[in-house]
ROKE-693613 format. One record per residue (C-alpha): z, y, x. Coordinates in steps of 0.25 Angstrom, whole numbers, plus 5000, padded with zeros to 4 digits. Example, Ala and Ser with C-alpha at 12.3 -4.5 7.8 and 13.67 -1.06 7.14 Angstrom:
BEGIN
PT    c3    c2    c1
PT  5031  4982  5049
PT  5029  4996  5055
This chain:
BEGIN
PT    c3    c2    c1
PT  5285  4334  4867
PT  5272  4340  4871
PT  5266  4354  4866
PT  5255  4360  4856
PT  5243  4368  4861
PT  5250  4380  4857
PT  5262  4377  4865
PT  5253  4374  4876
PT  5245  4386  4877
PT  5259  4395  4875
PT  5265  4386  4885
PT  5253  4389  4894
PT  5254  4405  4890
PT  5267  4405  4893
PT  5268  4400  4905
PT  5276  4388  4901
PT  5275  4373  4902
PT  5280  4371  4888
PT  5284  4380  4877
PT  5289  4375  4862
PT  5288  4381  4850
PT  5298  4392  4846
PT  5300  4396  4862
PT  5298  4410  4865
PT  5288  4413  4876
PT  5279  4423  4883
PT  5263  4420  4882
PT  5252  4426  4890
PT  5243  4429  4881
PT  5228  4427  4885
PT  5220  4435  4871
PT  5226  4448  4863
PT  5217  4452  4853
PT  5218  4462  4842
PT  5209  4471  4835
PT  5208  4483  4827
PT  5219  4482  4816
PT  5231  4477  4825
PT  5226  4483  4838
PT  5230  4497  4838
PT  5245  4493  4833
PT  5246  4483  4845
PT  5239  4493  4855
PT  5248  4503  4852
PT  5260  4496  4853
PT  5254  4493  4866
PT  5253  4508  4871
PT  5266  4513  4865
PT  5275  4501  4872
PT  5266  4499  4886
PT  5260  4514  4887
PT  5250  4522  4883
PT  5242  4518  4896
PT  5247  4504  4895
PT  5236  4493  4899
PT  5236  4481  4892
PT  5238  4469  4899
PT  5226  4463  4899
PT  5211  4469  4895
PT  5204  4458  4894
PT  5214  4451  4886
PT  5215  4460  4876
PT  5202  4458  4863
PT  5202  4467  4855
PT  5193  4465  4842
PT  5192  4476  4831
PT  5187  4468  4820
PT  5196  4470  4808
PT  5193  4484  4800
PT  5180  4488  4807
PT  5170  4491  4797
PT  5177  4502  4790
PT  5179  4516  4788
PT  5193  4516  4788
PT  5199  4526  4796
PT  5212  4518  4801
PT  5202  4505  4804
PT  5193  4514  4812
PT  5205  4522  4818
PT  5211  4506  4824
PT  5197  4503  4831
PT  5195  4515  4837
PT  5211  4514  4842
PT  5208  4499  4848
PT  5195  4504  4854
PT  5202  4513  4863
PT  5213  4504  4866
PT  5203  4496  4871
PT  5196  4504  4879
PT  5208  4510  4885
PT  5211  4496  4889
PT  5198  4489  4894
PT  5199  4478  4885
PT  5187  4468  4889
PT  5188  4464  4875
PT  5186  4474  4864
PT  5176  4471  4855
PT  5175  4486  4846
PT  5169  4486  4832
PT  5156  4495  4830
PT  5151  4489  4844
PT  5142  4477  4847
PT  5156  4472  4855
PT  5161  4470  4841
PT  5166  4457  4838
PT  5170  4454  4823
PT  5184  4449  4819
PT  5193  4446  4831
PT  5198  4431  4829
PT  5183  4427  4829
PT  5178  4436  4837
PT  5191  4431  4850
PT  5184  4418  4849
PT  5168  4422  4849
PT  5172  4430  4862
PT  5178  4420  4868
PT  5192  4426  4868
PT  5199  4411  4862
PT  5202  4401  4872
PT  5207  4388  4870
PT  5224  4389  4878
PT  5226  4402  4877
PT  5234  4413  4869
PT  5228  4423  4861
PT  5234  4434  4852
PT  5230  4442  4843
PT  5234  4455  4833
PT  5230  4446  4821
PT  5235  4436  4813
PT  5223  4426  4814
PT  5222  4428  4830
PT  5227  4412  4827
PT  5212  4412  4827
PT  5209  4408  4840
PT  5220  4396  4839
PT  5205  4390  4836
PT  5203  4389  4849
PT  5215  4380  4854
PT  5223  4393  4859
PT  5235  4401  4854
PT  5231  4412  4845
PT  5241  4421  4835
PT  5241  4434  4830
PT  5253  4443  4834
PT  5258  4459  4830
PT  5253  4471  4838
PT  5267  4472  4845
PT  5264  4458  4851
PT  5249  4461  4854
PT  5255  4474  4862
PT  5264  4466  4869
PT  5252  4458  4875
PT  5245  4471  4876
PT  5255  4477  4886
PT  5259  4460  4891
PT  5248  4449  4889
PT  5261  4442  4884
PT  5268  4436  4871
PT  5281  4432  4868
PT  5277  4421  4859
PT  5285  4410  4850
PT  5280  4395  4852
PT  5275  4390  4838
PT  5276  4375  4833
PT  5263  4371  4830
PT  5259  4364  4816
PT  5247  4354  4817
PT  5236  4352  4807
PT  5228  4340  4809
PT  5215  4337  4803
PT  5209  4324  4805
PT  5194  4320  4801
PT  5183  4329  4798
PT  5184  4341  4789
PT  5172  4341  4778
PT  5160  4350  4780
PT  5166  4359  4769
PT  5179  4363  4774
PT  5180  4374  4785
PT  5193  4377  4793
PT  5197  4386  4783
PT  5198  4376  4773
PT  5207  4369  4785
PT  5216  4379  4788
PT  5219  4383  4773
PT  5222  4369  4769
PT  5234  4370  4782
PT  5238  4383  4775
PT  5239  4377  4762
PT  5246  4366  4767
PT  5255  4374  4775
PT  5257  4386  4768
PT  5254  4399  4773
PT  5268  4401  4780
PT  5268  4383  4786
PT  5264  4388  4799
PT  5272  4400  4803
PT  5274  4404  4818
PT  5268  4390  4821
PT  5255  4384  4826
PT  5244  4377  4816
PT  5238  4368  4828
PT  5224  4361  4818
PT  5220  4349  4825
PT  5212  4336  4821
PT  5198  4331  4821
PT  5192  4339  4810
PT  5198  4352  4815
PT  5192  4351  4829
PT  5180  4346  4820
PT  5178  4362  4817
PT  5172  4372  4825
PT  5178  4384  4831
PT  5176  4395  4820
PT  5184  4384  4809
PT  5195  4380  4819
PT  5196  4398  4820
PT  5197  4396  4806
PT  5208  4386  4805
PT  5217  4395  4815
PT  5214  4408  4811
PT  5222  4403  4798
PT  5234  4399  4804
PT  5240  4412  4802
PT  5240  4410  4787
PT  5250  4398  4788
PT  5259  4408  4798
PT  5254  4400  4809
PT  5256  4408  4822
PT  5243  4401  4827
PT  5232  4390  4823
PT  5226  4381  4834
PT  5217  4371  4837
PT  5215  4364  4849
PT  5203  4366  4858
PT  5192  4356  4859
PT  5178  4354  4864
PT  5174  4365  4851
PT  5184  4374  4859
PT  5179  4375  4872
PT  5164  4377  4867
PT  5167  4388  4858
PT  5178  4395  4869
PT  5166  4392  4881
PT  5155  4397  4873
PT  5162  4412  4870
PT  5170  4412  4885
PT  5171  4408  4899
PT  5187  4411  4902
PT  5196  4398  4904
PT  5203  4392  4894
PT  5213  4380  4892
PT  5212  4368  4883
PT  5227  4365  4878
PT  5230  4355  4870
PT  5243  4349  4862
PT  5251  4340  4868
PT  5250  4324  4858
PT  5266  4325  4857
PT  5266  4340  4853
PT  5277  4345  4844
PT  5270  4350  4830
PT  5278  4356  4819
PT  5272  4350  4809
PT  5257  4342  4807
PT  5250  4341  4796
PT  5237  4331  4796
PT  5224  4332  4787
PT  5212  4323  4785
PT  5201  4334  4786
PT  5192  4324  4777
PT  5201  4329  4766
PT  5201  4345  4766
PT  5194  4353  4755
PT  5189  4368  4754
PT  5202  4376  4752
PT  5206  4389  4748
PT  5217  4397  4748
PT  5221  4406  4737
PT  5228  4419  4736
PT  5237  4424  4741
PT  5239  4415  4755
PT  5231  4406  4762
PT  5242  4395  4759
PT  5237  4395  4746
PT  5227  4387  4747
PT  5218  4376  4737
PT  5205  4367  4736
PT  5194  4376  4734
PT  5189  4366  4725
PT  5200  4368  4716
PT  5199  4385  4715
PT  5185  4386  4707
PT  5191  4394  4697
PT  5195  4406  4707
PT  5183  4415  4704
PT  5179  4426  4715
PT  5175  4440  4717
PT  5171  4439  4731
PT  5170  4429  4745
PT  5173  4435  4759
PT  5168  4425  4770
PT  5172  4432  4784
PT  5185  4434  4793
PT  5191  4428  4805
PT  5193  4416  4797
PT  5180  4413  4789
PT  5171  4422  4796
PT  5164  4414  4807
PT  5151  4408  4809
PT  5155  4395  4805
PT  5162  4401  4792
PT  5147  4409  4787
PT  5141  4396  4791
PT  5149  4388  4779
PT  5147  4401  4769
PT  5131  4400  4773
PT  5131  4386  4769
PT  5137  4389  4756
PT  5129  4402  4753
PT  5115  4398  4758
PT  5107  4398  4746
PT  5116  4405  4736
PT  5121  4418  4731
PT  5136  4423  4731
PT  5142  4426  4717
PT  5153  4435  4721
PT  5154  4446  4734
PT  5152  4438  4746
PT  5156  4443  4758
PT  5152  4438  4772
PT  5160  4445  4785
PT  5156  4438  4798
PT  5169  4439  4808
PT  5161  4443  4819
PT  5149  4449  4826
PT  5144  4434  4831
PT  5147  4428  4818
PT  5139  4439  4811
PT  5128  4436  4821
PT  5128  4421  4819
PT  5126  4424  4804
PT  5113  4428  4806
PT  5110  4416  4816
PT  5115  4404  4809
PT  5104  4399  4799
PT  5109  4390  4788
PT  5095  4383  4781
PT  5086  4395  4787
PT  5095  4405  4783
PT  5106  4414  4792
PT  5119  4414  4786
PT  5118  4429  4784
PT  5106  4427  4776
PT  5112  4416  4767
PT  5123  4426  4767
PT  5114  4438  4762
PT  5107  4430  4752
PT  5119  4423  4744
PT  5124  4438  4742
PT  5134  4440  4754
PT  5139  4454  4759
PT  5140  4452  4775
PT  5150  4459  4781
PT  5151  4464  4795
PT  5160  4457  4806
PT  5173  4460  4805
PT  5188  4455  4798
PT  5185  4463  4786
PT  5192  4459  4772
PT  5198  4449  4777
PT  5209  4459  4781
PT  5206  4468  4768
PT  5205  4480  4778
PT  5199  4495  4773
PT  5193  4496  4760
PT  5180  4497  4765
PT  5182  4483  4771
PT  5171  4473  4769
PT  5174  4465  4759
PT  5189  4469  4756
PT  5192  4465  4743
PT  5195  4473  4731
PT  5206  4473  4719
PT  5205  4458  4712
PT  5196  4451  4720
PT  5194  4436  4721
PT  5188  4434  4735
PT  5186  4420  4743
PT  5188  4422  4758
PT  5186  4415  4772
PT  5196  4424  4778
PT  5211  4421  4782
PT  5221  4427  4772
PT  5222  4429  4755
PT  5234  4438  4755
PT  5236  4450  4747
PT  5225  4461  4751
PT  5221  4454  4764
PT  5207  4457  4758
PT  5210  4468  4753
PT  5213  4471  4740
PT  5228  4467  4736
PT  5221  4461  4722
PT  5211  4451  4728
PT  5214  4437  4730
PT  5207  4430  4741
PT  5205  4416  4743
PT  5203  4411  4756
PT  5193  4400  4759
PT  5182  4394  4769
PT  5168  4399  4769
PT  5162  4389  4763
PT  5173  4391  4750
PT  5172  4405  4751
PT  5155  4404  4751
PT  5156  4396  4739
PT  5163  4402  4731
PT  5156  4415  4733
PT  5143  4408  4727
PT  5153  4403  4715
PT  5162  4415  4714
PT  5171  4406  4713
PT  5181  4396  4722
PT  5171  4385  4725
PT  5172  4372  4734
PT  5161  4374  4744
PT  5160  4359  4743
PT  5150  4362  4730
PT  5141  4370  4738
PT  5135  4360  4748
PT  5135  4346  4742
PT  5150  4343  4747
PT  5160  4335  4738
PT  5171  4339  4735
């Protein structure tokens, strides 16, 4: 029986010629990155079991990317960036990209694979749950505790469980209208929000590797939301430009054997797929867009690691060019070079940003921002009853903010359109396509 990609690359890491899920194995780990929330915990964890003086294994392994709660007044916020920026110091760390600097970045999942920090065969670990991110890349990325991102601190190593690895597969072409969010919502519906746990969900079939880089970020930075430990997608020719466009360090291709061993396979004809939406409070909960026009709104956030790329404000412009938002709108680009590409892309002889500014939009700076509720003087945290559509990752209780709100999570086109209704809205009524 052969292996999986992801049995593959821990094989590889490993130093193994073949690993199966469930086996216990020691990984050497080629990315750690953390960021201004779990940093400190993991750094200090680090001094008090390596020593005070303790260097970490590796300085230019190590990325470190303040992004979550950085334009605020909070004193504990403020008080966690000004912790990681001596740790960095004191540790030479090549990359370190600090808020209120021109080095600043933006939200760390789409900032690793701007600066070329994911690369197809390798590991990646990160302080945060949608580190799965980077699976994007045909590499094997998952989130893991400060006590674990000290170890590699002290070690460059893991010990790591082998998952089983679900497959997705989705045949055809997806239609203009659905993003990956739609993609990656339908899985979650299907599978429920615990189908994945502690395994791989490995997307694979024409129409997936039909998407760009930004929508396959999209579908992995998800699979957390089903339990999985990691999202992948194998590399291609999209692959290699993207990764040799931001980098010029080696990488592997890796692929899964034909004979692998998957847990379980679930097929789709990608024709088929609809604009979807998933209601409080899980993302498994999941329905047609088409079928929600009666969910009226208070507010849309478009932004986060997860709908908050270039292609993401590129769907929204298409929706909003021409038109005006009828409820609070807000617009959070996820980095620096997203922010910048706003202002560049012209959609019929406007920038997006203008379009933007015209429907009624309030733009926020780079950054994680609501997405994970954060201070109270968090751009765009929500408030006590509030109905919000959002591109982001997760509809909890209070992930946004207020224990009261109710979030529902969609793509940026659902999310656009329904802020120029003010209600759910299939984005299908907005630019000629049939529903």
């Amino acid at each position: 029986m052969g292996m999986t990609i992801v049995e593959k690359i821990l094989a590889k890491k490993s130093g193994k010629d073949e690993v199966k899920p469930g086996e216990n194995i020691w990984v050497n780990v080629d990315v750690l990155m953390t960021h201004d929330v779990t940093g400190p915990g993991s750094m200090a964890i680090f001094k008090k079991n390596f020593g005070e003086n303790a260097k970490v294994w590796n300085n230019e392994k190590i990325v470190l990317v303040p992004d979550h709660y950085i334009f605020t007044k909070n004193e504990h916020a403020m008080r966690n960036i000004e912790y990681v920026n001596q740790f960095a110091v004191e540790q030479e760390l090549k990359y370190f990209y600090p808020p209120f600097t021109n080095k600043y970045k933006g939200v760390c999942h789409t900032a690793l694979a701007q600066e070329g920090h994911t690369r197809p065969g390798e590991v990646l670990f990160g302080t945060d749950s949608h580190t799965c991110t980077a699976g994007a890349f045909g590499e094997f990325a998952t989130g893991i505790g400060n006590t674990d991102a000290a170890f590699i601190l002290g070690t460059g190593k893991l010990w790591v469980k082998v998952p089983e690895t679900m497959r997705f597969t989705f045949e055809g072409k997806f239609p203009e209208y659905v993003m990956g969010k739609d993609v990656v919502l339908k899985v979650i519906g299907d599978i429920g929000f615990d189908g994945a746990t502690y395994k791989c969900m490995q997307f694979d079939g024409d129409a997936i590797h039909g998407f760009n880089m930004e929508e396959r970020m999209t579908i992995c930075n998800m699979a957390i939301e089903a339990g999985g430990k990691c999202g992948i997608i194998e590399p291609d020719e999209i692959t290699v430009e993207y990764v040799t466009e931001k980098t010029d360090k080696p990488f592997e291709l890796i692929y899964s054997d034909k004979d692998a061993d998957y847990s379980a396979e679930y097929k789709y004809n990608a024709n088929e797929m609809e604009p979807i939406v998933a209601k409080p409070f899980n993302p498994g909960n999941t329905d047609l867009a088409k079928n929600l026009g009666d969910v009226k709104l208070d507010r849309a956030y478009i932004g986060s690691c997860t709908g908050g790329k270039t292609t993401d404000f590129v769907a929204a412009a298409k929706i909003l060019k021409g038109r005006k938002v009828a409820i609070e709108t807000f617009i959070v680009p996820s980095t620096v070079k997203v922010e910048e590409a706003l202002s560049k892309i012209i959609i019929d002889g406007e920038t997006c940003m203008e379009i933007f500014e015209k429907a009624g939009c309030k733009i926020g700076p780079p950054s994680c921002a609501a997405c994970l509720g954060g201070p109270v003087d968090t751009f765009g945290r929500t408030h006590a009853n509030e109905v919000v559509i959002s591109t982001t990752n997760r509809n909890f209780p209070g992930r946004m903010g207020s224990m009261d709100s109710q979030v529902y999570l969609a793509s940026p086109y659902t999310a656009a359109a329904s802020a120029v209704t003010g209600h759910i809205t299939d984005p299908r009524e907005f630019l000629g396509w049939e529903k």
